[in-house]
py3Dmol code that shows the C-alpha trace and the ligand (Angstrom):
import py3Dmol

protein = """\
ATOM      1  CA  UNK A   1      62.362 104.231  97.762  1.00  0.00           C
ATOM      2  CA  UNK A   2      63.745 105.159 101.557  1.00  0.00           C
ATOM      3  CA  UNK A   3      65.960 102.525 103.147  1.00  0.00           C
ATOM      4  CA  UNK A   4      64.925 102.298 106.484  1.00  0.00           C
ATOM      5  CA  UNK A   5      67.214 102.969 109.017  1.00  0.00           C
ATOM      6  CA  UNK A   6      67.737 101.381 112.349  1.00  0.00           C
ATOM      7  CA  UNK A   7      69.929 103.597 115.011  1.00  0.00           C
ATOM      8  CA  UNK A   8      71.140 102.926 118.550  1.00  0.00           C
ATOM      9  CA  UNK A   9      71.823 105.507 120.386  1.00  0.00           C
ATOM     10  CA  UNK A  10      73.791 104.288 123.265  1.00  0.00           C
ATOM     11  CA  UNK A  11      73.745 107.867 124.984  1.00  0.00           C
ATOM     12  CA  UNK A  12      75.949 107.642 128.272  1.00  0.00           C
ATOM     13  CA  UNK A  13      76.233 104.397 128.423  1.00  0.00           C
ATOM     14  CA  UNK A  14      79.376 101.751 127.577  1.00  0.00           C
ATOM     15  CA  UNK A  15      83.335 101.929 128.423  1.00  0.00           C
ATOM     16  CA  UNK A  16      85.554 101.161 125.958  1.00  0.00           C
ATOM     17  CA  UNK A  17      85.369  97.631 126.501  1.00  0.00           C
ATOM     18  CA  UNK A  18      82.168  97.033 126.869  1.00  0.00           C
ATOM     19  CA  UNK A  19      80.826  99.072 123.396  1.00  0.00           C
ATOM     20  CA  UNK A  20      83.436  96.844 122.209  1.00  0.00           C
ATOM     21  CA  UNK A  21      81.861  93.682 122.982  1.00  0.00           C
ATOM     22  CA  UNK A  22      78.347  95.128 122.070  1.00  0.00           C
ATOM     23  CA  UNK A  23      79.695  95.877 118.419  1.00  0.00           C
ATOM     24  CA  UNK A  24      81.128  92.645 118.284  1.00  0.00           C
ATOM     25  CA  UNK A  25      77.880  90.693 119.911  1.00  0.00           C
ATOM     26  CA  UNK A  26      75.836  92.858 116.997  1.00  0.00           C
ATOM     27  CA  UNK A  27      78.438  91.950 114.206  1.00  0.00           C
ATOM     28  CA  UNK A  28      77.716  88.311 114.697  1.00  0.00           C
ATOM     29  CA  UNK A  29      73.594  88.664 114.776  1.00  0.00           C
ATOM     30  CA  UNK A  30      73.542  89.893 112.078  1.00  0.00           C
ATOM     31  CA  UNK A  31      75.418  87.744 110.394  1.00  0.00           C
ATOM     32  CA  UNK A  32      73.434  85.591 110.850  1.00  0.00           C
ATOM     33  CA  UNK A  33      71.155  87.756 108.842  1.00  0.00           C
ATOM     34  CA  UNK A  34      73.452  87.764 105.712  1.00  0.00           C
ATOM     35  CA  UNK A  35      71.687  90.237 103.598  1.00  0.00           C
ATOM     36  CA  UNK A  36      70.894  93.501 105.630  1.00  0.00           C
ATOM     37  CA  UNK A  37      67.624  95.342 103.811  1.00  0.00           C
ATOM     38  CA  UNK A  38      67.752  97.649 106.351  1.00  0.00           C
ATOM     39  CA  UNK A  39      70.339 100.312 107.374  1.00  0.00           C
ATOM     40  CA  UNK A  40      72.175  99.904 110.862  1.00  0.00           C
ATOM     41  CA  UNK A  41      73.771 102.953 112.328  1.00  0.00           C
ATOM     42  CA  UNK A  42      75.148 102.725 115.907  1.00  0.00           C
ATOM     43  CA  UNK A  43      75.830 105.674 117.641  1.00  0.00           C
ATOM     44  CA  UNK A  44      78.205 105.171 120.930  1.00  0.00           C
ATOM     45  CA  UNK A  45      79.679 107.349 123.570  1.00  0.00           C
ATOM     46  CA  UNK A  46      83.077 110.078 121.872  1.00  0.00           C
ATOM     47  CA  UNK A  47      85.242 107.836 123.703  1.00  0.00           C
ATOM     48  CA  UNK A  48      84.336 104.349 122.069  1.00  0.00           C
ATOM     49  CA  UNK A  49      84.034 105.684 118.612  1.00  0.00           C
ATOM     50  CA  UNK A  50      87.190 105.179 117.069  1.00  0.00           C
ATOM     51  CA  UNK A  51      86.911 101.501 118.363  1.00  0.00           C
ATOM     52  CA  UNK A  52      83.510 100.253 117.564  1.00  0.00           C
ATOM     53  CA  UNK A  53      84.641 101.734 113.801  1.00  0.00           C
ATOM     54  CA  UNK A  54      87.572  99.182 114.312  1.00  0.00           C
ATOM     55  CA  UNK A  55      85.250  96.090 115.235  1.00  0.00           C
ATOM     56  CA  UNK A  56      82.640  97.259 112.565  1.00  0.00           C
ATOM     57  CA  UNK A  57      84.907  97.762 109.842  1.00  0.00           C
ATOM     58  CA  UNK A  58      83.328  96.653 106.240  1.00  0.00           C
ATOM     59  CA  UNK A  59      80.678  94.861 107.803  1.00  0.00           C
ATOM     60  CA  UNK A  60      77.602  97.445 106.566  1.00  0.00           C
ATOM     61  CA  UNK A  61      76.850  98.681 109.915  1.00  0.00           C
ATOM     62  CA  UNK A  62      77.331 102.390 110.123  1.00  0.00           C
ATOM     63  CA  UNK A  63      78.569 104.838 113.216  1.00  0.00           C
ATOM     64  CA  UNK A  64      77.636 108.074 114.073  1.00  0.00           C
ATOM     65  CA  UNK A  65      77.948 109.996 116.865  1.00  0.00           C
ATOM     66  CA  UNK A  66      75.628 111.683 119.799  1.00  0.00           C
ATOM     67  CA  UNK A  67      76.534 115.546 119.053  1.00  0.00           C
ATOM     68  CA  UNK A  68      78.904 117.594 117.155  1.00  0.00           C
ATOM     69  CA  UNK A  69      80.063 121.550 117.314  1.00  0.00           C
ATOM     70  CA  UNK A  70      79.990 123.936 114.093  1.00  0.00           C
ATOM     71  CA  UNK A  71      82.892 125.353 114.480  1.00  0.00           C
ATOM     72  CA  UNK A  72      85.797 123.688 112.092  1.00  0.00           C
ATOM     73  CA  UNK A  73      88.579 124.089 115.040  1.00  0.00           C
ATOM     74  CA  UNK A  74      89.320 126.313 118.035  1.00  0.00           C
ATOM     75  CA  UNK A  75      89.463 127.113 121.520  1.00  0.00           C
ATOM     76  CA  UNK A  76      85.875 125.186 122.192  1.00  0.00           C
ATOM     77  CA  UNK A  77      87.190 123.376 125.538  1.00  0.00           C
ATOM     78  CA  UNK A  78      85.049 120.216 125.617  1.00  0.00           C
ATOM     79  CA  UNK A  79      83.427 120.106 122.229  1.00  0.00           C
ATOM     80  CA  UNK A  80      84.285 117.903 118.978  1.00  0.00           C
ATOM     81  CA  UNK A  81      84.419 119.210 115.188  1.00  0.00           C
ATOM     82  CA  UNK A  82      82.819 117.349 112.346  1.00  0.00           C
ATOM     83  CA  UNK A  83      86.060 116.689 110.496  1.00  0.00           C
ATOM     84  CA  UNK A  84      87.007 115.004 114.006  1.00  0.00           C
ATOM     85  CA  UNK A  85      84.440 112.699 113.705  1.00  0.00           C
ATOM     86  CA  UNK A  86      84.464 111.730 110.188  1.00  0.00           C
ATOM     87  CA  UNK A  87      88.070 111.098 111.739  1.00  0.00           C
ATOM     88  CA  UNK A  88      86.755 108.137 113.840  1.00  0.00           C
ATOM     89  CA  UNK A  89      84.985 106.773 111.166  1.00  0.00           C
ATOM     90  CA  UNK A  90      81.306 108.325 111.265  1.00  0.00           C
ATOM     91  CA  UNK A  91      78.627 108.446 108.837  1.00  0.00           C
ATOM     92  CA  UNK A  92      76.282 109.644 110.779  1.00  0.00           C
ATOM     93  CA  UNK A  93      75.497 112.075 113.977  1.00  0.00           C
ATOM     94  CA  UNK A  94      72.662 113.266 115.838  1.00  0.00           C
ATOM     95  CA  UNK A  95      71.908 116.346 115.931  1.00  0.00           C
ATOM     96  CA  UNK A  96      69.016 118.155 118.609  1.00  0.00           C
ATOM     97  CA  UNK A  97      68.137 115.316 121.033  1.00  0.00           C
ATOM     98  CA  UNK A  98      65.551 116.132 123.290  1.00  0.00           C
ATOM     99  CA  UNK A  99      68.419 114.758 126.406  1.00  0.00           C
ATOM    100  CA  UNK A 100      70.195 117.910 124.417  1.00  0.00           C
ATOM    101  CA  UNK A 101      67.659 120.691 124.460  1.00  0.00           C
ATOM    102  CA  UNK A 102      66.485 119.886 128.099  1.00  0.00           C
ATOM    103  CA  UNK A 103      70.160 119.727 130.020  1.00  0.00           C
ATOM    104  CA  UNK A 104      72.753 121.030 127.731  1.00  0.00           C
ATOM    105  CA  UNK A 105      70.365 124.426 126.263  1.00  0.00           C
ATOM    106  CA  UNK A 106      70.558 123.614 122.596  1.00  0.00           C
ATOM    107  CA  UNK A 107      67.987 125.624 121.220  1.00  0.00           C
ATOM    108  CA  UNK A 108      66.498 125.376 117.661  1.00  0.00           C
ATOM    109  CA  UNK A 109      69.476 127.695 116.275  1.00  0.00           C
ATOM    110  CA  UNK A 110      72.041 125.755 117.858  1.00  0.00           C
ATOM    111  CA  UNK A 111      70.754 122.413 116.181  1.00  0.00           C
ATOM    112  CA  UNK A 112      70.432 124.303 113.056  1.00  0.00           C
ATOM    113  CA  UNK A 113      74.225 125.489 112.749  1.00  0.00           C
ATOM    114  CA  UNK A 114      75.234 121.801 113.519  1.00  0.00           C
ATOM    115  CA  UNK A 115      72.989 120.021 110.894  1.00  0.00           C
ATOM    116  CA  UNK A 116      74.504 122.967 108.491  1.00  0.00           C
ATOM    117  CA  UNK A 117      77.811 122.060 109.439  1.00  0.00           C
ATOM    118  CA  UNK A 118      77.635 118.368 109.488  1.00  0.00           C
ATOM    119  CA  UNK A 119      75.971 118.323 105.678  1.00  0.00           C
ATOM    120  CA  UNK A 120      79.177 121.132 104.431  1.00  0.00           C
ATOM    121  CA  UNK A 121      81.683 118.306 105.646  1.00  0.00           C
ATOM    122  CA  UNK A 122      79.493 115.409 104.460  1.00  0.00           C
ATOM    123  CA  UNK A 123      78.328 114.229 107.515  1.00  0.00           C
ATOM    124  CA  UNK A 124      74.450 113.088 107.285  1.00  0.00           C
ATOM    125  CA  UNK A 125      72.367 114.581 110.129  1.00  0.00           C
ATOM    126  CA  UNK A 126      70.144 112.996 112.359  1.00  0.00           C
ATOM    127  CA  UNK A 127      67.685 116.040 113.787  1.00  0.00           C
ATOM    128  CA  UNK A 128      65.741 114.961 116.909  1.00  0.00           C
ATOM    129  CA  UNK A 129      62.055 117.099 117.017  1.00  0.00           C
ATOM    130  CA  UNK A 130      59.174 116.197 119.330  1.00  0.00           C
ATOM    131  CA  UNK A 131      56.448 117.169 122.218  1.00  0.00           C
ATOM    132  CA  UNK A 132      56.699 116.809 126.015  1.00  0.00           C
ATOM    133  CA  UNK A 133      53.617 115.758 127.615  1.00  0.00           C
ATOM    134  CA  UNK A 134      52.841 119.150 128.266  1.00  0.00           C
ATOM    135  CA  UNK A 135      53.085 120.358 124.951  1.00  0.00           C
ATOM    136  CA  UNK A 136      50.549 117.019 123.551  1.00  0.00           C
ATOM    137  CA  UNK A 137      48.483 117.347 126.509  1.00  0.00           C
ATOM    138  CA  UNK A 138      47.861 121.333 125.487  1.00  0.00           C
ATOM    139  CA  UNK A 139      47.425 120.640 122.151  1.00  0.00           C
ATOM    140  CA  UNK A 140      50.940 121.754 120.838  1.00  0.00           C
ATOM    141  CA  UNK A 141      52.296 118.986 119.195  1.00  0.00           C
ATOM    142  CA  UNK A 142      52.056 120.235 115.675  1.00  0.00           C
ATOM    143  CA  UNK A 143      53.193 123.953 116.563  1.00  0.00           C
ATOM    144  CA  UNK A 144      56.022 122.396 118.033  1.00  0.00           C
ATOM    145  CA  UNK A 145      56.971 120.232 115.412  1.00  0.00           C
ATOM    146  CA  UNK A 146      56.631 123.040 112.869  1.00  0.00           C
ATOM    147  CA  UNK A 147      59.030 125.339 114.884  1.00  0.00           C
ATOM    148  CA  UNK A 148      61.904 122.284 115.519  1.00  0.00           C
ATOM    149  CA  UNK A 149      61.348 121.427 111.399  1.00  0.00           C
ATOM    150  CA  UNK A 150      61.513 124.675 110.238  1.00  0.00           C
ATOM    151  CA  UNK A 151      64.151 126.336 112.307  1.00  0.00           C
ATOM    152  CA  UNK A 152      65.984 123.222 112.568  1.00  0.00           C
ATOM    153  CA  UNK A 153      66.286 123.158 108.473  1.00  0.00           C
ATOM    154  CA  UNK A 154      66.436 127.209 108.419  1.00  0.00           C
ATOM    155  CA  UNK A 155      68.434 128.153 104.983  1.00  0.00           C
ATOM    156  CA  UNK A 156      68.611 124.939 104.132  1.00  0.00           C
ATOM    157  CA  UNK A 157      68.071 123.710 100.316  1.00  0.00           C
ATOM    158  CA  UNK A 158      65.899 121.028  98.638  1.00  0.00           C
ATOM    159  CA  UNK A 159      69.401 119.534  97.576  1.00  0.00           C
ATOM    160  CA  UNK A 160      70.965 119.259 101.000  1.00  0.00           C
ATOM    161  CA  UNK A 161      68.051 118.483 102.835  1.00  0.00           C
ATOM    162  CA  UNK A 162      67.762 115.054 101.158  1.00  0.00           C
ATOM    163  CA  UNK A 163      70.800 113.988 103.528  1.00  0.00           C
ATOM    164  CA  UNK A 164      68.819 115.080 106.601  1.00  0.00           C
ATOM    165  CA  UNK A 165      66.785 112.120 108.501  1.00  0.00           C
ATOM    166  CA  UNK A 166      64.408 113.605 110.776  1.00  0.00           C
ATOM    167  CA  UNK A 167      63.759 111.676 114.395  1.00  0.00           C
ATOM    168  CA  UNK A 168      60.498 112.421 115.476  1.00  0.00           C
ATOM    169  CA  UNK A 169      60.867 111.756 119.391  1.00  0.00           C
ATOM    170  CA  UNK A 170      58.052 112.519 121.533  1.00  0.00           C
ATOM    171  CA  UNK A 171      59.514 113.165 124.682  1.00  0.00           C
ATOM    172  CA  UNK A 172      57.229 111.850 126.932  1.00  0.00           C
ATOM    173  CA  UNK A 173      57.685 108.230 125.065  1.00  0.00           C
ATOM    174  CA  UNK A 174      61.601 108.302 125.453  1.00  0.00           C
ATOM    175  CA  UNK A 175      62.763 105.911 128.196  1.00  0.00           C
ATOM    176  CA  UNK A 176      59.400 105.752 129.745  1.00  0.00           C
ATOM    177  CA  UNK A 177      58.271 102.614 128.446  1.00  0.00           C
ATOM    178  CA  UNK A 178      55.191 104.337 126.990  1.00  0.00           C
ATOM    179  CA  UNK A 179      55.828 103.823 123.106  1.00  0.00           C
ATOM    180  CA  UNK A 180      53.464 106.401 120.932  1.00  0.00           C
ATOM    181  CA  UNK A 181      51.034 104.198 119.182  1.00  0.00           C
ATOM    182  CA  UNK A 182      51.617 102.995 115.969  1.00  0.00           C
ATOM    183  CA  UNK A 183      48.444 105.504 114.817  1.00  0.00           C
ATOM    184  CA  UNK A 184      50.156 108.600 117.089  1.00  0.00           C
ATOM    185  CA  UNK A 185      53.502 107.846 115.329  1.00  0.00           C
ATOM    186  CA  UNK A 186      52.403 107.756 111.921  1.00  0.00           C
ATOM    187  CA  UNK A 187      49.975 110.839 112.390  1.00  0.00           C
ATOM    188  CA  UNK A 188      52.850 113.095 113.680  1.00  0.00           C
ATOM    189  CA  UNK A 189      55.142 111.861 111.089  1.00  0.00           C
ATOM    190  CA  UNK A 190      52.880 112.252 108.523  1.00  0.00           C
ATOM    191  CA  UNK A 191      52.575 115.809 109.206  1.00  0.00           C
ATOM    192  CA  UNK A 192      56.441 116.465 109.480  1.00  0.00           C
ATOM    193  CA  UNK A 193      55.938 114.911 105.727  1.00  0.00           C
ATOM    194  CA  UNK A 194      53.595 117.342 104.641  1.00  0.00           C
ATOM    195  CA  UNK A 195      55.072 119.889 106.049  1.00  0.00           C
ATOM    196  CA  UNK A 196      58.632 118.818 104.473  1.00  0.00           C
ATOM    197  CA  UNK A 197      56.416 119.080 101.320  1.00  0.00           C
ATOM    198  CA  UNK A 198      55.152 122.771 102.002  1.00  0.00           C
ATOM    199  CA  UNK A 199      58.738 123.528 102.442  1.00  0.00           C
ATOM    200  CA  UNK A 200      60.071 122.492  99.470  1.00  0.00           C
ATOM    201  CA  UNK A 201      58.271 119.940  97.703  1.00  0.00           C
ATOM    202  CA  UNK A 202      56.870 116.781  96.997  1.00  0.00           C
ATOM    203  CA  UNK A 203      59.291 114.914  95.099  1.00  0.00           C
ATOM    204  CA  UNK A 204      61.780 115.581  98.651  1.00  0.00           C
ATOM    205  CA  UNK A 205      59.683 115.539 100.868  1.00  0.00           C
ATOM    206  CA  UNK A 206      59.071 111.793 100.227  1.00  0.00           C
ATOM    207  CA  UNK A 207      62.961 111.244  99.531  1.00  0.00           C
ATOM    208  CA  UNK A 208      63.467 112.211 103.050  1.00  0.00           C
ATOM    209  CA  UNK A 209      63.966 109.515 106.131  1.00  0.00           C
ATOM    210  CA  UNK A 210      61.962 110.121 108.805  1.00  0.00           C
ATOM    211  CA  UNK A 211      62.536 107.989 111.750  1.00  0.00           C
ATOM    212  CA  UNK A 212      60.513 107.222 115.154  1.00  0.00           C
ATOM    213  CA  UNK A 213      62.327 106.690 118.844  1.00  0.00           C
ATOM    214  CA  UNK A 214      61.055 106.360 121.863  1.00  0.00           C
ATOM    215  CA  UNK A 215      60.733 103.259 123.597  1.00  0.00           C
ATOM    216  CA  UNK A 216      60.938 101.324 120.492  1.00  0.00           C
ATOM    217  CA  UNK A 217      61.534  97.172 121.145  1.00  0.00           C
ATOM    218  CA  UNK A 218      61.450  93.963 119.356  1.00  0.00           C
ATOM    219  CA  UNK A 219      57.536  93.772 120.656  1.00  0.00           C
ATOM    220  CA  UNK A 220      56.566  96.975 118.644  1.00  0.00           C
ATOM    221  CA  UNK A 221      59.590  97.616 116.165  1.00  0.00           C
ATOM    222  CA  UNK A 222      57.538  95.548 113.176  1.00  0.00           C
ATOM    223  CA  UNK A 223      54.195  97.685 113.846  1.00  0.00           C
ATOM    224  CA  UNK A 224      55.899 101.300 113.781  1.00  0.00           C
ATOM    225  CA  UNK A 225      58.378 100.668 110.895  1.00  0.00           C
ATOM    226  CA  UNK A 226      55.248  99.456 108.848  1.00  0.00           C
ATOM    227  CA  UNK A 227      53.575 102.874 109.358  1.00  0.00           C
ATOM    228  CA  UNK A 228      54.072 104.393 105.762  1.00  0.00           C
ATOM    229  CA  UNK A 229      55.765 107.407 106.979  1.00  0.00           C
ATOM    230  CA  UNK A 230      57.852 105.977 109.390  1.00  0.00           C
ATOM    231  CA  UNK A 231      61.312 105.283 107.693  1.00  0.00           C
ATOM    232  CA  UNK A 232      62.687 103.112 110.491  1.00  0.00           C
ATOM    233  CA  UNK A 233      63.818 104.085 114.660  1.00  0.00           C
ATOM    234  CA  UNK A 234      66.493 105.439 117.269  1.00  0.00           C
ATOM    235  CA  UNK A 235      65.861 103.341 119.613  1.00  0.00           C
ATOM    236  CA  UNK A 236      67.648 103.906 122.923  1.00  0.00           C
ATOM    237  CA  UNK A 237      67.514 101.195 126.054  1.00  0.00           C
ATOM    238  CA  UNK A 238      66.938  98.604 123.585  1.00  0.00           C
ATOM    239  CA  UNK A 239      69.966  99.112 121.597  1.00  0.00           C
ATOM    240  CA  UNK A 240      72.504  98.629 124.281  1.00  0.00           C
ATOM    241  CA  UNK A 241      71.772  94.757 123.882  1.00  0.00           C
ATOM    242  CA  UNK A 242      73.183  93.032 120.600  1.00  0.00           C
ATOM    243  CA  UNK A 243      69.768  90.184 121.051  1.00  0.00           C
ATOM    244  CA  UNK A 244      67.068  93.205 121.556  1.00  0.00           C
ATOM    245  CA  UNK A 245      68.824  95.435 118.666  1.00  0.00           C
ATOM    246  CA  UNK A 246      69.696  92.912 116.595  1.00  0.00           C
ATOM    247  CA  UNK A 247      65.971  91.431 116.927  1.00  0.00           C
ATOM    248  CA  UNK A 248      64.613  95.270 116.234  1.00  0.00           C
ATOM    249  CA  UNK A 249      66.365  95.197 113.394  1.00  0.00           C
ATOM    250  CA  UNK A 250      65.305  91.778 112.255  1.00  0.00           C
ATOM    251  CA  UNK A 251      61.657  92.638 112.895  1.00  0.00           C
ATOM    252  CA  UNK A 252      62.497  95.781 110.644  1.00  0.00           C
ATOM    253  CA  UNK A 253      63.427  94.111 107.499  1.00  0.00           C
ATOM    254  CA  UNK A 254      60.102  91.950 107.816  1.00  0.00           C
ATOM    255  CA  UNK A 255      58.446  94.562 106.615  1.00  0.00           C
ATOM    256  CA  UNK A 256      58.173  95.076 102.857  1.00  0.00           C
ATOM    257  CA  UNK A 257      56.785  98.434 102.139  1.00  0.00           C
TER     258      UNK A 257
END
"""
ligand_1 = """\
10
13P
P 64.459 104.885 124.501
O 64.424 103.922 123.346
O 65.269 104.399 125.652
O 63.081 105.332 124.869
O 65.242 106.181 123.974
C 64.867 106.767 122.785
C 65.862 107.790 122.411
O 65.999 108.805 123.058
C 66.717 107.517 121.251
O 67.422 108.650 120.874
"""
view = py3Dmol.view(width=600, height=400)
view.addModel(protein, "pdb")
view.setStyle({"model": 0}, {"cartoon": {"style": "trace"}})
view.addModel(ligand_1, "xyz")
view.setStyle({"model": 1}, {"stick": {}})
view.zoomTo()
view.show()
């Protein structure tokens, strides 16, 4: 059975005080959900993560951050180590986002040396793959997804590779409004399954979490988390509310799988 898993990603958004007050606003929805079937991971800006682990503390919701650098330590000037953010309290970190690859050049080798260095230090990666409009509109989609799954997991083993959750994140969906159907979503995923499967096999293939962003909100969180290959969302915009989150993530345990 795959928990499903519910992330913000805040991106750049939130000072100290107001990710603060977000945590805290999300601590008390849900609350008021008492048992949580699902799992909540929120992932704020570097500079609020030490604090939202604070507010959090051992309420079940998870952190993780936006982006991490292999490296263990060094002259890096700018970039933060794994161990650092196990240090402020992470679980989790993403790893690939398409924000990444299109401003900041990560290219499917750079994501691959951080989702190898966040699983040696036992942090669990969350790798970002998915289209442009360009690449659906051509026909692409699958090539591309086979090239982000496969390079992105490069030297990677059946063992490890459990602790991965994939984000499938068409790009042309993410802060557009325009939400892949439910039927786009699960087709695309489905493949990333199967090919998970050619990769190694079955029996991981279906132990691993594969997740669905891109516009996600409480109007369509219930229809794309009941796809049977979508294992939950990063949801972006709609997580920097505690009432649309917390209501995403309500709509997300509703469904019984
Ligand atoms: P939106 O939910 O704002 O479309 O962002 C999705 C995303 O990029 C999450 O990582």
């Amino acid at each position: 059975m795959r928990k499903t898993i519910i992330a913000g990603n805040w991106k750049m958004y939130k000072t100290i005080k107001e990710a603060i007050e977000l945590a805290n606003g999300l601590k008390r929805e849900l609350f008021k959900l008492k048992e949580l079937s699902v799992e909540v991971v929120l992932c704020p800006p570097f500079t609020a993560l030490a604090e939202v682990s604070e507010v959090i503390g051992d309420s079940g919701i998870q952190l993780g951050a936006q982006d991490v650098y292999w490296e263990k330590e060094g002259a890096f000037t700018g970039e933060v180590s794994c161990s650092m953010l196990l240090d402020a309290g992470c679980k989790y970190v993403i790893v690939g986002h398409s924000e990444r690859r299109q401003y900041f050049h990560e290219t499917n080798e750079t994501v691959n040396k951080k989702v190898k260095a966040a699983l040696a230090c036992g942090l669990l990666p969350i790798m970002c793959v998915g289209e442009t409009l360009a690449e659906r509109e051509k026909g692409l989609t699958f090539k591309v997804l086979d090239d982000h799954v496969q390079n992105g997991l490069k030297d990677i083993g059946a063992d490890d590779v459990t602790s991965v959750v994939i984000a499938y994140e068409p790009v042309w969906a993410i802060g557009t409004g325009k939400t892949a159907t439910k039927e786009q979503a699960e087709d695309a995923q489905k493949y990333i399954r199967d090919l998970l499967a050619k990769m190694y096999n079955r029996e991981t293939a279906d132990e691993l979490r594969i997740q669905y962003g891109g516009s996600v909100k409480p109007e369509n969180a219930f229809d794309l988390v009941a796809q049977p290959d979508i294992d939950g969302a990063l949801v972006g915009g709609a997580s920097l509310r505690a009432d649309s989150f917390s209501e995403i993530i309500r709509k997300a345990s509703e469904v019984v799988k």
